[in-house]
N, C-alpha and C positions, 0 to 999 in steps of 0.2 A: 154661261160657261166662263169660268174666271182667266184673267191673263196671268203671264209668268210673273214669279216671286222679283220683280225690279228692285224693290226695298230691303232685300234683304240683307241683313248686317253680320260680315265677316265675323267681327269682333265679338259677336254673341257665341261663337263655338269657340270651348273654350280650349282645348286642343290648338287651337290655330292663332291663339293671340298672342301678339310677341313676346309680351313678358314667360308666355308659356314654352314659346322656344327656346327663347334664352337661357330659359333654367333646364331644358333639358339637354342646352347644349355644352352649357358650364359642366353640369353634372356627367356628361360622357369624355369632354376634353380632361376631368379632373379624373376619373376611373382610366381612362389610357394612362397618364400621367402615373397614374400610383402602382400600373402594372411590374411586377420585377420580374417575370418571367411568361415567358409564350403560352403558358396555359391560364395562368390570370389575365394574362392580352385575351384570350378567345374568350371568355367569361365575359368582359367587357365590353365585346364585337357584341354578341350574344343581346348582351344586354341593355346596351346605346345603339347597335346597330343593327338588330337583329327584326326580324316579321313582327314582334310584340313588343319593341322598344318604342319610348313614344313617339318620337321624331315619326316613325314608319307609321303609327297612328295615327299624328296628324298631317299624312300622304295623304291618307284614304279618306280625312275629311274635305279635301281639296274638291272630289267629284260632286259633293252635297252643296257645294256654292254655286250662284249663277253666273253666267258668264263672264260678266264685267267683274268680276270679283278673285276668280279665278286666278289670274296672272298674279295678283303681288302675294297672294297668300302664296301661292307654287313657288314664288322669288322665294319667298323667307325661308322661305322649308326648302327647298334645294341648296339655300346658300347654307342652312346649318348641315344639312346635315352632308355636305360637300366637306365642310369644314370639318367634320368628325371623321370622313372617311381620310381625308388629309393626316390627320393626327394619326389616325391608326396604321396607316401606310410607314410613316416618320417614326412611330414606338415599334413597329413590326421588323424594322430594318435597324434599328438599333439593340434589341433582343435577341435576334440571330445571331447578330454580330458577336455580342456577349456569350451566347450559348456554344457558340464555334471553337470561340477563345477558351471558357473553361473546358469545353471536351478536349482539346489540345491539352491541359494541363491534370483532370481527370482523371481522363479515360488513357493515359501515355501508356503504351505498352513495351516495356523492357524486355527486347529481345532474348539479350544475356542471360534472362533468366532457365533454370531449367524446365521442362515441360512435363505434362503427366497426361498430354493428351496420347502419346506413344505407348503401344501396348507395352504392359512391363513382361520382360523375359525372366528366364531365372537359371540357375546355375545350371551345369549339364552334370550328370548322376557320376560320370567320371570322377568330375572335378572331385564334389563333395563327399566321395565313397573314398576315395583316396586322400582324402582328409581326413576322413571317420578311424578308416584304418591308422593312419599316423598316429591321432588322437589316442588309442587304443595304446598303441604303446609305448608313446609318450608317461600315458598314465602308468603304466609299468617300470618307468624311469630310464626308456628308452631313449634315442636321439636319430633324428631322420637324417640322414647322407643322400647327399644327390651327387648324379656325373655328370660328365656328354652322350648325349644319343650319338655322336660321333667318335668312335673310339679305335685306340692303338689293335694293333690284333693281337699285341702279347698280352695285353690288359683281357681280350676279351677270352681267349684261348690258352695262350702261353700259361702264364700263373694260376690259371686256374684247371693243371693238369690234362689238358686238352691235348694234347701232341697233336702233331704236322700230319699225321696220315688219319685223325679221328675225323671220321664221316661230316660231322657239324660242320669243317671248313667250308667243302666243299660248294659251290656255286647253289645247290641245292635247296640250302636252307638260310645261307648269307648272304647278305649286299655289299660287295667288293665294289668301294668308289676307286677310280682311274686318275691315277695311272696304278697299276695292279704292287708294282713294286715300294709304295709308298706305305702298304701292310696295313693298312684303316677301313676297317668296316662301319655300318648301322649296326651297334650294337645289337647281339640277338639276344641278349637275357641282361638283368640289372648286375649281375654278380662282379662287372666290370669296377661297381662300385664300393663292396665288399674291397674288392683285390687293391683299388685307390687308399680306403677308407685304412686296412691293416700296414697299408703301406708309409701315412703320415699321421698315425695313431699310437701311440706304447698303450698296452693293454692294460687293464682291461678295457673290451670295445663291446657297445651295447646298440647295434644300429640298426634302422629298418630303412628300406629302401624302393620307394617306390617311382614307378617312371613308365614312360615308354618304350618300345623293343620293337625290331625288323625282322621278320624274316618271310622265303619266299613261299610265304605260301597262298594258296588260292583264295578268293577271298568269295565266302562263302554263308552260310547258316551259323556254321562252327568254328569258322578258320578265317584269319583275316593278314594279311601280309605286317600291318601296322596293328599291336596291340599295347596291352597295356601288364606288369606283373610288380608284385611287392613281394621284396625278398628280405629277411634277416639273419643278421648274421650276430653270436655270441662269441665270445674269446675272453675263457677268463681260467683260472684254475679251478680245476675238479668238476669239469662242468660233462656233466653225460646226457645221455639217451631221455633218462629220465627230467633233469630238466628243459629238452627238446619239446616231452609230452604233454607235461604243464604247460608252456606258453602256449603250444599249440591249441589247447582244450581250453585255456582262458578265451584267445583268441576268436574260436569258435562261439562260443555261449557269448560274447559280445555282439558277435554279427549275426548270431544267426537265435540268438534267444536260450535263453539254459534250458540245462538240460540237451544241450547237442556238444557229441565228443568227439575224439577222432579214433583212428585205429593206422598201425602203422602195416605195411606189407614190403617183405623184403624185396630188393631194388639196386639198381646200380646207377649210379653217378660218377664221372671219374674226379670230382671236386671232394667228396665227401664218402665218408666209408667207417661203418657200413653204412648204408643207405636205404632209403623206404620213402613206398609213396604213401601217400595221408591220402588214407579216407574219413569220410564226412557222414557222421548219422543225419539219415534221410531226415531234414526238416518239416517235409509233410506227413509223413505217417510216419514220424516220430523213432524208425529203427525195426516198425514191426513189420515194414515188408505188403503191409495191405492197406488197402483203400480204408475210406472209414466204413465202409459195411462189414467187413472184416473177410469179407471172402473174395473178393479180385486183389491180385497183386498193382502194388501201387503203382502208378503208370511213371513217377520221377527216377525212383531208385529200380523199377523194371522189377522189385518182389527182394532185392536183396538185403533191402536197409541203409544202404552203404551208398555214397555218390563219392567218385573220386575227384579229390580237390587241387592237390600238388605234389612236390616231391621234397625230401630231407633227408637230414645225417648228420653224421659228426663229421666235421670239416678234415680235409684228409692233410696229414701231417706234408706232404709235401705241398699242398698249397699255402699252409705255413710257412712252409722253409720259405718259396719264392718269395712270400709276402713278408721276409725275415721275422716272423714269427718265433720264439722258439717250443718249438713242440713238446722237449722235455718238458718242461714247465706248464706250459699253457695246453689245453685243450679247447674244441670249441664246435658249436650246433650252428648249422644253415638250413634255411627253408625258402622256400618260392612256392608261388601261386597267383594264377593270372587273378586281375583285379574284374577284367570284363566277366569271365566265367563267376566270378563270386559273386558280383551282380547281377548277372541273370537268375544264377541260386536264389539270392533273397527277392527280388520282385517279378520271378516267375516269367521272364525274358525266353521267349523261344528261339529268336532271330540275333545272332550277334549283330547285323546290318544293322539295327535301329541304333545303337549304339554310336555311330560313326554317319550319318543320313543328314544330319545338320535340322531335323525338322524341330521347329519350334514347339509344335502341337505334342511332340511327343517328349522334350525338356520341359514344357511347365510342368506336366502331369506332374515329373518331384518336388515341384517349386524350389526352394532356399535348400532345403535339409534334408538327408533322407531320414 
C-alpha cells in the first residue's frame, strides 16, 4: 500500500504558480481600472472575479496539494485575489459616485414645465356654439355687442317699451338685487344691449348679441333660472320684413345644414311690431312631418314639420325714439333665440341640465369645435 504524495511540487500546477497569479491579477486590477461605468465594473467582477475567473480556478486547485503545501499556495491566492476585491470595492465607490452626479444633471426635472400627464379637457359646447354663432354673422359683415349681466331697469324694460305695469317686472320672472329702490335687475333677455348699442351708435348698426340672461324660473328638463340667448338687431334705411327673412334662413342652413328655413307666425312683442315667432323646419325628417318609414309621425317636430325656435319683428318705432333713433328715417329688424335650445336642436340634447352639470365626460364628447 503506498504512502501519501510528500513529494509533491506545488509549482507543477500550473494555475497556482506565481508568475500565474500575478498575471491574472495584473490583468483584473487593469479591467477594473478601464471600467467607466457600473455595468463594464460588473463584466469585470464577472470576469476576474467571478466562479470561472482564474484566480477562483486556482482556489480549487489549492484542495489537490498535500498538506504542507497548502498554506502558501492559499497565501498567494488569498492575497490576489483579496487585492482585486480591494480594487473592485475602490472602482465600485467611485462609479456611483459618478452616476449620482450625472443623474443629477441628466435626469434634472423642470418643474416649470407644462405637463401632459393631466387628462386634457375641452371647451364646453356653450362656449364654442356661441362662437360658431357670432362667426356666422361676422361673416355676414356683422359685429358682436356685449353688456352687463347686471343691468339698469330702464335699459332692460323702460326703452325697450316694456312699461311699469307689463307682467315681465314683476318678481315672477325677474331678479330684483336689494335695495329694490336702486331699479337693477339680472338682466332677463340680451336686448339690454340692442338698447346700449343704439344708444352710442349713429346708424347704420349691424349687431348680434350673444350672452347670458336670469330669470325665475324652475330649473328643470326645459327651463333653467340661468340661460343662455343671441339676439340681433338691424337699423338701417329700408330695411323690412323681408330682409328679417333672409338672415333668418341664411342663419338656419348654417346651423342646422341647407336646406332648413324658417317660417314666421304672427305674434306680439312690445319691442317690435309687427312681430312673429320663427319657426324652424324639422331637421330630422326634413319638414315631412314623418319618421324615415314614412308612416309614424316624427317624434322631434310631434308630425308637424315645424320646431319652434324664437321670436322677431320690426323694431317698434318707439323703442327708436327712446334709443334716439329716428324712425322717420331709419327703420330696423330684431330677433332672439335661446342658444342652449339651439344646441339641443343640433346635437339631439333631451335634458337642458347636462348643459350646466359641469361633467367633464359629457364636455369632451365635443372636444375643441362643434
Amino acid at each position: 500500500m503506498s504512502g501519501p504524495n510528500n513529494e509533491y511540487d506545488p509549482v507543477e500546477v500550473a494555475p497556482l504558480q506565481p508568475e500565474e497569479i500575478e498575471s491574472a491579477t495584473q490583468a483584473a486590477l487593469t479591467a477594473i481600472a478601464a471600467a467607466t461605468d457600473l455595468e463594464q465594473l460588473k463584466q469585470a467582477r464577472l470576469d476576474h472575479a467571478g466562479d470561472r475567473s482564474a484566480l477562483a480556478l486556482a482556489n480549487r486547485e489549492i484542495g489537490a496539494l498535500p498538506p504542507q503545501a497548502r498554506k502558501e499556495a492559499g497565501q498567494r491566492v488569498g492575497r490576489a485575489r483579496g487585492e482585486v476585491n480591494k480594487a473592485l470595492a475602490a472602482r465600485q465607490s467611485v462609479l456611483e459616485a459618478e452616476h449620482e452626479a450625472r443623474m443629477l444633471i441628466e435626469e434634472t426635472v423642470d418643474l416649470t414645465l407644462p405637463t401632459d400627464r393631466l387628462p386634457v379637457g375641452a371647451r364646453h359646447p356653450l362656449t364654442t356654439g356661441s362662437e360658431l354663432i357670432a362667426d356666422i354673422f361676422v361673416a355676414m359683415g356683422w359685429e358682436v355687442a356685449e353688456g352687463p349681466v347686471i343691468e339698469a331697469e330702464w335699459l332692460n324694460f323702460d326703452a325697450l317699451n316694456l312699461g311699469p305695469d307689463h307682467p315681465a317686472r314683476t318678481m315672477q320672472d325677474t331678479f330684483w338685487t336689494d335695495p329694490s329702490d336702486n331699479h337693477v335687475v339680472l338682466r332677463t333677455h340680451t336686448s339690454p344691449v340692442q338698447a346700449r348699442t343704439m344708444l352710442t351708435r349713429e346708424a347704420p348698426i349691424y349687431v348680434v348679441c350673444p350672452g347670458r340672461v336670469f330669470r325665475t324660473d324652475e330649473y328643470d328638463a326645459t327651463h333653467s333660472p340661468m340661460f343662455h340667448q343671441v339676439e340681433g338687431l338691424a337699423i338701417d334705411e329700408g330695411i323690412s320684413m323681408a330682409h328679417l327673412k333672409g338672415t333668418l334662413d341664411t342663419f338656419a342652413a348654417q346651423m342646422f345644414g341647407a336646406g332648413i328655413t324658417t317660417r314666421f307666425r304672427p305674434s306680439y312683442f312690445p319691442f317690435t311690431e309687427p312681430s312673429a315667432e320663427v319657426d324652424l323646419t324639422c331637421f330630422v325628417c326634413r319638414g315631412t312631418g314623418l319618421k324615415d318609414n314614412g308612416a309614424d309621425p316624427c317624434r322631434t317636430c310631434k308630425g308637424e314639420g315645424w320646431i319652434e325656435w324664437g321670436g322677431c319683428g320690426i323694431v317698434n318705432p318707439r323703442v327708436l325714439r327712446a334709443c334716439g333713433v329716428d324712425p322717420e328715417r331709419y327703420s330696423g329688424f330684431a330677433f332672439g333665440m335661446g342658444i342652449d335650445r339651439t344646441l339641443m336642436f343640433r346635437h339631439g340634447l333631451e335634458d337642458l341640465r347636462t348643459l350646466f352639470e359641469g361633467d367633464i365626460r359629457f364636455t369632451t364628447a365635443f372636444g375643441s369645435d362643434l
